[in-house]
C-alpha positions as a Markdown table, in Angstrom:
| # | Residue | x | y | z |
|---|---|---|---|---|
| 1 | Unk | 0.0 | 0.0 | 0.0 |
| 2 | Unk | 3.0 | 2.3 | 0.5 |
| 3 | Unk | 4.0 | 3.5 | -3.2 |
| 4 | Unk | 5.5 | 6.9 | -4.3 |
| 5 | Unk | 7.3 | 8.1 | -6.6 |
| 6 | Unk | 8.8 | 12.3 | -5.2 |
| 7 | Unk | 8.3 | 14.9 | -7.8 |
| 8 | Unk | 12.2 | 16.4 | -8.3 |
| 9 | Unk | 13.1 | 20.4 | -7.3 |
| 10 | Unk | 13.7 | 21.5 | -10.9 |
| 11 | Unk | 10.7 | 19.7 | -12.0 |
| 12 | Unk | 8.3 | 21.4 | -9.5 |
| 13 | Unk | 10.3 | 24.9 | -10.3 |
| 14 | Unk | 9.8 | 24.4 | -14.3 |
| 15 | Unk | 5.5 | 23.7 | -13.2 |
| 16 | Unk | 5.6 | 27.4 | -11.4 |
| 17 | Unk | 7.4 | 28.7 | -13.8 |
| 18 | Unk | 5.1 | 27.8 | -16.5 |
| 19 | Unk | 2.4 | 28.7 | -14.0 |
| 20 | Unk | 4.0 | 31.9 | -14.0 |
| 21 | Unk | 4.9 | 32.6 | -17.9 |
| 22 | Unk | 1.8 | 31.2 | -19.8 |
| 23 | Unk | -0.9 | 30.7 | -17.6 |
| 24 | Unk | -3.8 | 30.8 | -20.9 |
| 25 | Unk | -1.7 | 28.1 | -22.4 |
| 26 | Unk | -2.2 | 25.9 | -19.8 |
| 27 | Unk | -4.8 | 23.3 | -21.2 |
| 28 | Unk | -2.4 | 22.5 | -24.1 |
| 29 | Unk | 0.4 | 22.1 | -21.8 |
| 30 | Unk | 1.7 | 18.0 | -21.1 |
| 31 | Unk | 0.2 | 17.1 | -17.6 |
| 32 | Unk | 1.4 | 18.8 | -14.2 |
| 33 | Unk | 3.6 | 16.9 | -12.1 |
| 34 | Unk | 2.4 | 14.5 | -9.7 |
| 35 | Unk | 2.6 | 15.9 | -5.7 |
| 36 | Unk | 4.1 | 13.0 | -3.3 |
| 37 | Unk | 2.8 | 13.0 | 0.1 |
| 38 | Unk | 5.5 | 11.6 | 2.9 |
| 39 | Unk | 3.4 | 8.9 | 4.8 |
| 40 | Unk | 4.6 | 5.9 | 7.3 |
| 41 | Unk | 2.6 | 3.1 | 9.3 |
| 42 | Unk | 0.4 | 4.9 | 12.0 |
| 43 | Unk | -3.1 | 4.7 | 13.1 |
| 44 | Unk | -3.9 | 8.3 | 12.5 |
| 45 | Unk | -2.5 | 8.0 | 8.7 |
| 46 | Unk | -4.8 | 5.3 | 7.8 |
| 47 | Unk | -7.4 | 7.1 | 6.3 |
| 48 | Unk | -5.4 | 8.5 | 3.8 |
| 49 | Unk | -4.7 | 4.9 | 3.2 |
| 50 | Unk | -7.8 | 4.1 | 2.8 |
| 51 | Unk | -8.3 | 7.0 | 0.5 |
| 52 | Unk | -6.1 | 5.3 | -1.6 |
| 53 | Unk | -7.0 | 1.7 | -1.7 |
| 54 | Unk | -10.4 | 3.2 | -2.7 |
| 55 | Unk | -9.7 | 5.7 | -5.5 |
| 56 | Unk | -10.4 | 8.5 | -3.3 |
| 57 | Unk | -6.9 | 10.8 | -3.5 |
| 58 | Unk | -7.1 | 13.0 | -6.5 |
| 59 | Unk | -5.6 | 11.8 | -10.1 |
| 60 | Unk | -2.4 | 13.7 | -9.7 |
| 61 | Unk | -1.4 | 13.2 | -5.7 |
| 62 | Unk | 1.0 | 9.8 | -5.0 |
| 63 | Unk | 1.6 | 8.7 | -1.4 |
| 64 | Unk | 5.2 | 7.9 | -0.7 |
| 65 | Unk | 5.2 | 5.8 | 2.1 |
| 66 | Unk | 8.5 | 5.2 | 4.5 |
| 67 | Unk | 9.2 | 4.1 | 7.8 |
| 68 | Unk | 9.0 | 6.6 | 10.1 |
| 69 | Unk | 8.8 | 10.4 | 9.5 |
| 70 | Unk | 12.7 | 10.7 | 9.6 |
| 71 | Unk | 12.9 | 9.7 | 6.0 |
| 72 | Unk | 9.8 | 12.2 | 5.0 |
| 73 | Unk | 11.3 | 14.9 | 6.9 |
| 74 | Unk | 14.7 | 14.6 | 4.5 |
| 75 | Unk | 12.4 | 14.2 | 1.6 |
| 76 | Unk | 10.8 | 17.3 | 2.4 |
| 77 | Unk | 14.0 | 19.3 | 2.8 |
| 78 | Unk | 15.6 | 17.6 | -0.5 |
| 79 | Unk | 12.4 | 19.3 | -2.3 |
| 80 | Unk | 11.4 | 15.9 | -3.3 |
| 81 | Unk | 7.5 | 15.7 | -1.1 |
| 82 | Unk | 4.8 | 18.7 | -1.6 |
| 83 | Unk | 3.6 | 17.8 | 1.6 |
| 84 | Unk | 4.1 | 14.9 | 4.8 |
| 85 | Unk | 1.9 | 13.4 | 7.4 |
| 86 | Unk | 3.9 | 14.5 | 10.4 |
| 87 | Unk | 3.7 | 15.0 | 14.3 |
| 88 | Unk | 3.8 | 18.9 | 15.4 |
| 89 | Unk | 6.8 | 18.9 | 17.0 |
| 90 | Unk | 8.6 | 17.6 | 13.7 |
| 91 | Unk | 6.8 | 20.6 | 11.8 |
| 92 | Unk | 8.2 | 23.0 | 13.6 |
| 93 | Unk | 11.6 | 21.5 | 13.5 |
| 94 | Unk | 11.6 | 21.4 | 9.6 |
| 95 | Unk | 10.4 | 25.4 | 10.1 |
| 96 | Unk | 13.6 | 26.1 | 11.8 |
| 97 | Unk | 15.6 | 24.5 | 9.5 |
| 98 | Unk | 14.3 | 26.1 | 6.4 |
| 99 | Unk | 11.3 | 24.1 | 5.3 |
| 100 | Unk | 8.5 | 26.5 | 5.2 |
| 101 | Unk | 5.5 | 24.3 | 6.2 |
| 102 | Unk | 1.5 | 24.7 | 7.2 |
| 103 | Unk | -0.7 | 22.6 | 9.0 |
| 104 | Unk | -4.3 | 22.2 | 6.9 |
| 105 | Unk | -5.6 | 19.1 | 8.7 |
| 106 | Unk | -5.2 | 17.7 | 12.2 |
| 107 | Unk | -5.1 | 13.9 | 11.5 |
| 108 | Unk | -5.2 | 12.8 | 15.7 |
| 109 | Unk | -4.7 | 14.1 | 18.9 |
| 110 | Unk | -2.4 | 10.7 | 20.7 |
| 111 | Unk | -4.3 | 10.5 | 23.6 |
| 112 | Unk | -2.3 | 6.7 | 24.9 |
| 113 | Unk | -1.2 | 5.5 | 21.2 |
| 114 | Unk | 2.5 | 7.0 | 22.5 |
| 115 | Unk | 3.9 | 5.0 | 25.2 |
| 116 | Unk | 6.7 | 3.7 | 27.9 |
| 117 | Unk | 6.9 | 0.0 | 28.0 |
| 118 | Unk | 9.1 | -1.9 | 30.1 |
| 119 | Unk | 10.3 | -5.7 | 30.1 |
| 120 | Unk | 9.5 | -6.5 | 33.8 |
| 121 | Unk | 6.4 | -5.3 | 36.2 |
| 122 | Unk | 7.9 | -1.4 | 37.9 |
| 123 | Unk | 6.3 | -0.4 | 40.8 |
| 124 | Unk | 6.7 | 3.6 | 39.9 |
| 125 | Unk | 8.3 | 5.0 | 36.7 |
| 126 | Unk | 11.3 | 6.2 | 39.4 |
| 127 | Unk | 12.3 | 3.1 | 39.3 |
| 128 | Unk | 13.6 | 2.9 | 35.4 |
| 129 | Unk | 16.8 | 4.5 | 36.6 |
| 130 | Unk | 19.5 | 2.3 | 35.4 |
| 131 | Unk | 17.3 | 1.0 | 33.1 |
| 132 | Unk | 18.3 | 0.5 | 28.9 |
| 133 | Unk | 15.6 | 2.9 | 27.6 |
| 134 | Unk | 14.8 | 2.4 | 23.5 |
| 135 | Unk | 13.9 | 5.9 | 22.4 |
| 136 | Unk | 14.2 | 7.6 | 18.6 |
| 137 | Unk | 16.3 | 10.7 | 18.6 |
| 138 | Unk | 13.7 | 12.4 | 17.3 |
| 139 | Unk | 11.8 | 15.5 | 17.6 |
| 140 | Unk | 8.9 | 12.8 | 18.4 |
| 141 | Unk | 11.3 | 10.6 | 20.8 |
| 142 | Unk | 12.8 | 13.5 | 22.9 |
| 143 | Unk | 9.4 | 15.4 | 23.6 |
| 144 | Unk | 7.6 | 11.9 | 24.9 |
| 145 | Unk | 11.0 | 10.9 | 26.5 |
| 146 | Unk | 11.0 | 14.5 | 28.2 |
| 147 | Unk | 7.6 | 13.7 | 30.3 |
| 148 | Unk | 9.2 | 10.6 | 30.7 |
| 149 | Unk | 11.7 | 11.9 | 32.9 |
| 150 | Unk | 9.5 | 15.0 | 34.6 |
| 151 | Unk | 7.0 | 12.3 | 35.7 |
| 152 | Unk | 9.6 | 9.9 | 36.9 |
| 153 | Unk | 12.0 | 12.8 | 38.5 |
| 154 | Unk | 14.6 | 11.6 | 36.8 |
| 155 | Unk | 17.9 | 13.0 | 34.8 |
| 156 | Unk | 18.8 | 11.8 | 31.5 |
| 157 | Unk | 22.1 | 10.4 | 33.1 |
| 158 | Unk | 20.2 | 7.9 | 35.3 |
| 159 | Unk | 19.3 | 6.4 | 32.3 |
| 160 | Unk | 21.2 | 4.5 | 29.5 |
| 161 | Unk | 19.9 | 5.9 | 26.7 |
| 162 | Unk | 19.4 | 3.7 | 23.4 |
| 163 | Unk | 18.6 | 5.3 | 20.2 |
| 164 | Unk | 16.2 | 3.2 | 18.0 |
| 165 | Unk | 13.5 | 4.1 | 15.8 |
| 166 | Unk | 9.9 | 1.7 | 16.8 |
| 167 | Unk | 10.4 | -0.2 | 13.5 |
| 168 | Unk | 13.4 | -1.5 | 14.9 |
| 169 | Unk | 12.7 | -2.4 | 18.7 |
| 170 | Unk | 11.3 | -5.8 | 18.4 |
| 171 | Unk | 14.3 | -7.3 | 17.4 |
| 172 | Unk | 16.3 | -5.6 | 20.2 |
| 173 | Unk | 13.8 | -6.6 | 22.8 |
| 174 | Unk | 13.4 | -10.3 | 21.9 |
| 175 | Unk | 17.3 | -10.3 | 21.8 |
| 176 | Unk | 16.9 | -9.3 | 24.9 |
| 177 | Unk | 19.2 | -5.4 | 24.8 |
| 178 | Unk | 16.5 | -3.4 | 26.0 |
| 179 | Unk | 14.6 | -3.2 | 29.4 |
| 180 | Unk | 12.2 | 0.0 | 27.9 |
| 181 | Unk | 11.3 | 1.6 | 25.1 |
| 182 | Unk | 9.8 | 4.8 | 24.0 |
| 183 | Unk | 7.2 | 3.6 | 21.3 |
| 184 | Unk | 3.8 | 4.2 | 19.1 |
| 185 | Unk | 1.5 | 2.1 | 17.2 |
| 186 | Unk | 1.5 | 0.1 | 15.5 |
| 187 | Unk | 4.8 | -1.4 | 17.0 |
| 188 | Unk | 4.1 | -0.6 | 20.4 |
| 189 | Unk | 1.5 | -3.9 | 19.5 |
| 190 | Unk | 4.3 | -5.8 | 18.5 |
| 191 | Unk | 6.0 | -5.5 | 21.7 |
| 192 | Unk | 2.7 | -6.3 | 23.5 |
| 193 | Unk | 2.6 | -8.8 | 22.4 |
| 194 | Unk | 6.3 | -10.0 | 23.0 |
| 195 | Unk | 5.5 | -9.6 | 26.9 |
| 196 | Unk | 6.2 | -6.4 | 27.1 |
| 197 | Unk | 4.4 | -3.8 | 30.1 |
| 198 | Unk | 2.9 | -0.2 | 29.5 |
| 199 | Unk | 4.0 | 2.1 | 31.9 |
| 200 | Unk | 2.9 | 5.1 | 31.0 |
| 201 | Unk | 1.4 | 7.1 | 28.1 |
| 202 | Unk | 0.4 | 10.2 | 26.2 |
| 203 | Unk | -3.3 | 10.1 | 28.1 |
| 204 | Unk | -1.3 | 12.0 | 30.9 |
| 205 | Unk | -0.1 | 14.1 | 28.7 |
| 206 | Unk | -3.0 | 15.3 | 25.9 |
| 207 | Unk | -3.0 | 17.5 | 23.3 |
| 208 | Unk | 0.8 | 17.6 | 23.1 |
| 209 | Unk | 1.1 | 14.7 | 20.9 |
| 210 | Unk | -0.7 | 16.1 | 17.4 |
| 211 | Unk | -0.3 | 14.5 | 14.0 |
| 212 | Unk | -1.0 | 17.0 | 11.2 |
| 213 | Unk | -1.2 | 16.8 | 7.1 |
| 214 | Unk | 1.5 | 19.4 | 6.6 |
| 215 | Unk | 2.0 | 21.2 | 2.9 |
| 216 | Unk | 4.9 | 23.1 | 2.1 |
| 217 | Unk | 3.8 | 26.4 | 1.9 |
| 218 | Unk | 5.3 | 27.3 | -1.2 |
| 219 | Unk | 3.1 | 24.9 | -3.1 |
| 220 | Unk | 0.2 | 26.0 | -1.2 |
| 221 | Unk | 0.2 | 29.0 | -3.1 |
| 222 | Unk | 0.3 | 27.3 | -7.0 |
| 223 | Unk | -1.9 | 23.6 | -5.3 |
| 224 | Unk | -5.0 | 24.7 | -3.6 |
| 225 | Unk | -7.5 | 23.0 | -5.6 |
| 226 | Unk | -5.1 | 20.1 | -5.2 |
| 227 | Unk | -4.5 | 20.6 | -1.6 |
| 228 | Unk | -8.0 | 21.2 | -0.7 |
| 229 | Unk | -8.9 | 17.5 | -2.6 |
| 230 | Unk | -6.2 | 15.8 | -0.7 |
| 231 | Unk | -7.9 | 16.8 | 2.9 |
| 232 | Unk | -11.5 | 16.1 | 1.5 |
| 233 | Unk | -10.1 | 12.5 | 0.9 |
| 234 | Unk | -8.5 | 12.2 | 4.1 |
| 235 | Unk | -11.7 | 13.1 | 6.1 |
| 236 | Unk | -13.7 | 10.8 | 3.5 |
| 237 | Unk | -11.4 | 8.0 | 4.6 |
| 238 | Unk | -12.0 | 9.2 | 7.9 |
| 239 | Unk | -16.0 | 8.5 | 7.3 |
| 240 | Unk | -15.2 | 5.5 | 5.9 |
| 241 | Unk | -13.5 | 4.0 | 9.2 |
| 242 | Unk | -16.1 | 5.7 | 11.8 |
| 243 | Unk | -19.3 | 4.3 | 9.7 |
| 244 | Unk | -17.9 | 1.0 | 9.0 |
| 245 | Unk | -15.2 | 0.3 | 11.0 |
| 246 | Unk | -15.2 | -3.5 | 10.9 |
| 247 | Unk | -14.5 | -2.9 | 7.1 |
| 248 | Unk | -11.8 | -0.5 | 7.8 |
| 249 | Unk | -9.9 | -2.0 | 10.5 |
| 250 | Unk | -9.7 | -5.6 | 8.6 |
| 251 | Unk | -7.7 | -3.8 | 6.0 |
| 252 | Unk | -5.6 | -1.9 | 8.2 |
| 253 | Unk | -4.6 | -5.3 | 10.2 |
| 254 | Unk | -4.3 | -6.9 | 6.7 |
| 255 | Unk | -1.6 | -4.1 | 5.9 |
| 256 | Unk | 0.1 | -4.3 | 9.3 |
| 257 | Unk | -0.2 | -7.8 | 10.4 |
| 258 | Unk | -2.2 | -6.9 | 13.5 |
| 259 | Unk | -5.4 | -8.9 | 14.4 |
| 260 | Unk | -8.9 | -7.3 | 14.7 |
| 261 | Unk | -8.4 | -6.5 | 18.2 |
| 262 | Unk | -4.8 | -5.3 | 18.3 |
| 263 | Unk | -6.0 | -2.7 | 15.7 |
| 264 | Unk | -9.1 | -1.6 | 17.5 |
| 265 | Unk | -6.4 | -1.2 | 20.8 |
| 266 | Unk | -4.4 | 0.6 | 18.5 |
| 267 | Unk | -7.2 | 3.3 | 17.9 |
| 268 | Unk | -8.3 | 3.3 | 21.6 |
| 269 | Unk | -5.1 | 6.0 | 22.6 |
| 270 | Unk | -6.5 | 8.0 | 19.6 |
| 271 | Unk | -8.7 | 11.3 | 19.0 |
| 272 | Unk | -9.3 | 11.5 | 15.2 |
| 273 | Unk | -11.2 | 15.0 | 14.8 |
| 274 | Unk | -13.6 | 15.3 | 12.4 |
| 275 | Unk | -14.5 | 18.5 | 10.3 |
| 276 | Unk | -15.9 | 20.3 | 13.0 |
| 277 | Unk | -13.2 | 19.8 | 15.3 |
| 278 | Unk | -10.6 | 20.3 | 13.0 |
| 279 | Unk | -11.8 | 24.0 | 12.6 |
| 280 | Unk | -11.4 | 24.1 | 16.4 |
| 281 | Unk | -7.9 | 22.6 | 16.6 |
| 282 | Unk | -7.2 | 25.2 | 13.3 |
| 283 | Unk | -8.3 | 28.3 | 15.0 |
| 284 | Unk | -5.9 | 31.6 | 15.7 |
| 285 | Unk | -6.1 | 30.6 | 19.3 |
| 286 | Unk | -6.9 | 26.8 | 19.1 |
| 287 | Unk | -5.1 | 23.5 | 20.3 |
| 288 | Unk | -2.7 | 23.2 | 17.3 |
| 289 | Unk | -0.7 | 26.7 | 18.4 |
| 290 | Unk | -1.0 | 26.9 | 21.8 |
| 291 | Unk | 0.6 | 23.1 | 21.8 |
| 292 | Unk | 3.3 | 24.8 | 18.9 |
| 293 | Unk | 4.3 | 27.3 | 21.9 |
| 294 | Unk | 4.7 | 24.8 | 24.3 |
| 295 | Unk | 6.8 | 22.6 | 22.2 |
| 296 | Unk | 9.0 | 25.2 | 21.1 |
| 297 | Unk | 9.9 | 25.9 | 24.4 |
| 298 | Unk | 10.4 | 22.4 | 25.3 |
| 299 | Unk | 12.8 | 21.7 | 22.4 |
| 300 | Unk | 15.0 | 24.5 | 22.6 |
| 301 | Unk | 15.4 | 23.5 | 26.2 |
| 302 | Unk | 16.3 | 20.3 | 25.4 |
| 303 | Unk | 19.0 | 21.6 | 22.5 |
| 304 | Unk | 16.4 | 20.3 | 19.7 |
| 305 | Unk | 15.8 | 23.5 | 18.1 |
| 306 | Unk | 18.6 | 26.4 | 18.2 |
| 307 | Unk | 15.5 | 28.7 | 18.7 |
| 308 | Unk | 12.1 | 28.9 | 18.3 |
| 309 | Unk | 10.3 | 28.5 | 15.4 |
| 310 | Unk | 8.3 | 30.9 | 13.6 |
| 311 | Unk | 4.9 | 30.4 | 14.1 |
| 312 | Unk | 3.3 | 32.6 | 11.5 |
| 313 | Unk | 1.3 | 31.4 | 8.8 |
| 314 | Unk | 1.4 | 27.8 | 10.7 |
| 315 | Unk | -2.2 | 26.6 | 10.2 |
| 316 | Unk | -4.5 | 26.8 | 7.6 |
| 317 | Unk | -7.9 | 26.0 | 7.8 |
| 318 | Unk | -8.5 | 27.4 | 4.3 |
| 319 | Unk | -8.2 | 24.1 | 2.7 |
| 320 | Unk | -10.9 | 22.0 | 5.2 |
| 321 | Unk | -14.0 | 20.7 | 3.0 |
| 322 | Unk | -17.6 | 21.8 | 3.9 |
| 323 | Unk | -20.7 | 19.7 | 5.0 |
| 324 | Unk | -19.6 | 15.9 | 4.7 |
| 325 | Unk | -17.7 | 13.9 | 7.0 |
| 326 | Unk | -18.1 | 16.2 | 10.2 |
């Protein structure tokens, strides 16, 4: 299901520049480029998922799908995605380093889908000190890990710090290197399953963890009709898994070798907003920037982010459909 194919720099600069030059000879000009979305196995990206399996993205938008948002994040930067599905914290992190990008849908508010598992029964989080912790360095990894340690008063020191991205924990943990990991769904499943012990999650700490459809706002301004398609298909996959979720979630287990019921687990840590909410979330004063203040300040603290990033222009609600799928 994940297939892509990114649309190069110079072939996205010759589109705006024949956008720019000869905009009445447009219907005799060859096709427009395809725009590549950056997407990776999570519960909160499946719609768009299914909005492909289904026909639903428009004709000219590919998703591109990776591993985790590390490799969408470079794609981004290299010019080679109009747009990602991305957490908040890594959307401010490609703002500082250049990559202009705004938020036009929240995709899910993790609400227990971002956890701390641990290999043996603890009887407070205090006591992982000493422990081997699996964590991505990440802008992801680093934010969960740092309410982590403020919950459990501990240091970084006091821990032994082990960087590995989710996709790659279940090998360490069956080989037996790791006592805890930082991880997300669908892997945190996987190491469920392998005996492993939640310990704590993003329920205690909400609307922190946001996953976003972000667009590089330089295409914004030559792909609204295009942009504006792509989030109508996301929220009509989105109708799609809330009117007939048995449907739905087969598929998704299908695609991530998860069973009925470790899928529906996987969606019980998860908000997905509808339409109405979204324009909530979207507002001047709404969840999406007062969460991009407090991350800002929590990643410069922790030397993520040499300063804060600009937050102008950072959501868009412009490009949210009307009436359906509320």
């Amino acid at each position: 299901m994940q297939r892509g194919g990114g649309v190069g720099r110079r072939e996205v600069l010759r589109a705006l520049a024949g956008l720019t030059l000869a905009p009445l000879a447009l219907a005799g000009c060859r096709p427009l480029p395809a725009l590549t979305v950056g997407i990776h196995p999570w519960p909160g990206y499946e719609p768009l998922y299914l909005a492909e399996h289904f026909g639903w993205l428009p004709e000219r938008i590919t998703l591109h799908g990776s591993v985790n948002a590390g490799a969408s994040l470079a794609a981004l930067e290299a010019g080679d995605l109009a747009a990602a599905a991305l957490t908040l914290d890594e959307v401010l992190k490609a703002r500082v380093a250049g990559v202009a990008l705004s938020v036009v849908a929240v995709l899910n508010d993790s609400v227990g889908a971002d956890m701390v598992v641990s290999r043996e029964p603890l009887p407070s989080l205090a006591a992982l000190a000493g422990a081997r912790l699996a964590v991505e360095r990440s802008a992801l990894g680093e934010l969960v890990l740092s309410q982590v340690l403020a919950a459990a008063g501990l240091g970084r020191e006091q821990l032994t710090l082990v960087d590995l991205a989710p996709d790659q924990q279940l090998s360490a943990w069956q080989a037996g290197r790791l006592d805890a990991a930082i991880t997300y769904e669908p892997f945190a499943s996987q190491l469920l399953r392998a005996g492993a012990i939640r310990l704590f999650d993003s329920s205690q700490f909400p609307d922190l963890v946001l996953d976003v459809l972000a667009v590089r706002t330089d295409i914004l301004r030559w792909e609204r009709h295009a942009m504006a398609d792509l989030v109508a298909a996301h929220f009509r996959g989105l109708g799609h898994l809330k009117s007939n979720p048995g449907d739905a979630l087969r598929r998704i287990g299908a695609w991530r070798g998860l069973t009925l019921a470790e899928v529906r687990r996987t969606y019980a840590g998860l908000e997905l907003p509808g339409l109405a909410a979204n324009h909530a979330y979207l507002a001047d004063d709404g969840v999406v920037m007062r969460a991009a203040s407090r991350i800002n300040s929590l990643l410069v603290e922790r030397g993520l982010m040499t300063r804060r990033a600009d937050l102008t222009g950072l959501v868009s609600p412009h490009y949210l459909p009307e009436g359906a799928w509320q």
